[in-house]
N, C-alpha and C positions, 0 to 999 in steps of 0.2 A: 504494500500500500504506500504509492508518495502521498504525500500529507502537502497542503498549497498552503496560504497563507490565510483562508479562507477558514481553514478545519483547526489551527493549532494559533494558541495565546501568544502574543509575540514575547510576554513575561511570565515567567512560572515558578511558582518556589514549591519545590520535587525533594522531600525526605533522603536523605546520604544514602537510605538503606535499600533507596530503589537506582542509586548510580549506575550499576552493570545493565541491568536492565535497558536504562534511560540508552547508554549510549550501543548499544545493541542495536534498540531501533531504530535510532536515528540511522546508524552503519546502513540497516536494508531501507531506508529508507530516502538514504541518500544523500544523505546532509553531510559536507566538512565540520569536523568539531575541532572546536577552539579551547584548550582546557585553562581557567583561571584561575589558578589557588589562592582563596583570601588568606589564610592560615595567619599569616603575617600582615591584615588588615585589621585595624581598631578605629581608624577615622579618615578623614579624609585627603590628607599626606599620603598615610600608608595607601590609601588605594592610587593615586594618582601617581607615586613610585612603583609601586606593584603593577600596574599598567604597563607603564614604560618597560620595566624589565623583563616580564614574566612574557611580552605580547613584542619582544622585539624592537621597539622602538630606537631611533639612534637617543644619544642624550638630549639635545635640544628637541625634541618631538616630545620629551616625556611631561604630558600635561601639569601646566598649573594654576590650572582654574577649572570650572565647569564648561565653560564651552571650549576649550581645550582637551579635555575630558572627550567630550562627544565628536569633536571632530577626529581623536588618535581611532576612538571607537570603532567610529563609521568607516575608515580607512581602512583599518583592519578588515572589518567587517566585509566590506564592498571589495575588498583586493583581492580577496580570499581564492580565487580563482574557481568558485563554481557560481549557480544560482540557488544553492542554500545551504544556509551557514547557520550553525548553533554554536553558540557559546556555553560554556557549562563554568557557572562561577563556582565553583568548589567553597565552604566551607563560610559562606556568606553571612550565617548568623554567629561572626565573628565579630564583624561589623553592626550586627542587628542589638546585640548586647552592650556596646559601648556606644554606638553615636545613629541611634534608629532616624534622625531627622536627613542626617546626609546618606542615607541608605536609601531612603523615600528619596531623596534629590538622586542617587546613581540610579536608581531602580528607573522613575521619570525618563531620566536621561535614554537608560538603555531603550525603554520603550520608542522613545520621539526614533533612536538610530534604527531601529528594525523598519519602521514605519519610512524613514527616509531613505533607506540602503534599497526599497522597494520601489518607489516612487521614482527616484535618481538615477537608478545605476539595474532595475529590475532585478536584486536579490533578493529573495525573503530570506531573513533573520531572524532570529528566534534566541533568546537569550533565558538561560534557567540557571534558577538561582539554587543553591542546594543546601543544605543545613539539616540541624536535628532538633532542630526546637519542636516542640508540637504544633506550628503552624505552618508546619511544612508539609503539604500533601503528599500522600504514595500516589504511586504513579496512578496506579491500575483507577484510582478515581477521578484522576487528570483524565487520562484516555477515556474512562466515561461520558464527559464532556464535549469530547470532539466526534 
């Protein structure tokens, strides 16, 4: 089954315990995955260095601001060389326990870039957020959705 942009949430926050899974289907699915470890994200420094490094960027690319942020994003994103790209932020409610407002602000962010990688450049994007807090859904009731 390919999945269009039409069937899958361009934001998803997906339970750690369903990871193998998650990127499984994406694999038959078709998608390039992008893997993001927050591990080492507590605010909004850490993500916008964790960006840079983790996603390749030369030094001076590596965001320091929000719309610096969204544009290394959407480059990433849009470069990727297929027409669908997942990102999988590993480890996101590292972030969600120390600074949940700029979380809300990357998460936004990520959303507008799927949304615009589409529009711009004809990729769909899909960005999933992954954690183990209890707000994070298992897959199998995500995929009920679509």
């Amino acid at each position: 089954m390919i999945m269009t942009h039409t069937q899958l949430k361009y934001l998803s926050c997906i339970s750690n315990i369903d990871r193998p899974v998650l990127l499984e289907k994406l694999s038959t699915w078709g998608f390039t995955v992008i893997i993001f470890d927050g591990a080492m994200v507590n605010n909004t420094t850490d993500l916008m260095n964790q960006v840079g490094l983790q996603l390749g960027l030369q030094e001076e690319m590596i965001p320091k601001s929000w719309d610096a942020f969204r544009d290394a994003v959407f480059e990433v994103m849009a470069t990727a060389g297929t027409d669908q790209v997942a990102m999988i932020w590993d480890n996101s409610d590292h972030m969600l326990s120390t600074d949940l407002q700029d979380l809300i602000q990357a998460a936004t962010i990520l959303q507008d870039v799927a949304v615009a990688t589409l529009r711009a450049r004809n990729v769909d994007s899909y960005f999933f957020l992954l954690g183990e807090l209890p707000g994070y859904r298992r897959l199998d009731s995500f995929l009920k959705d679509i």
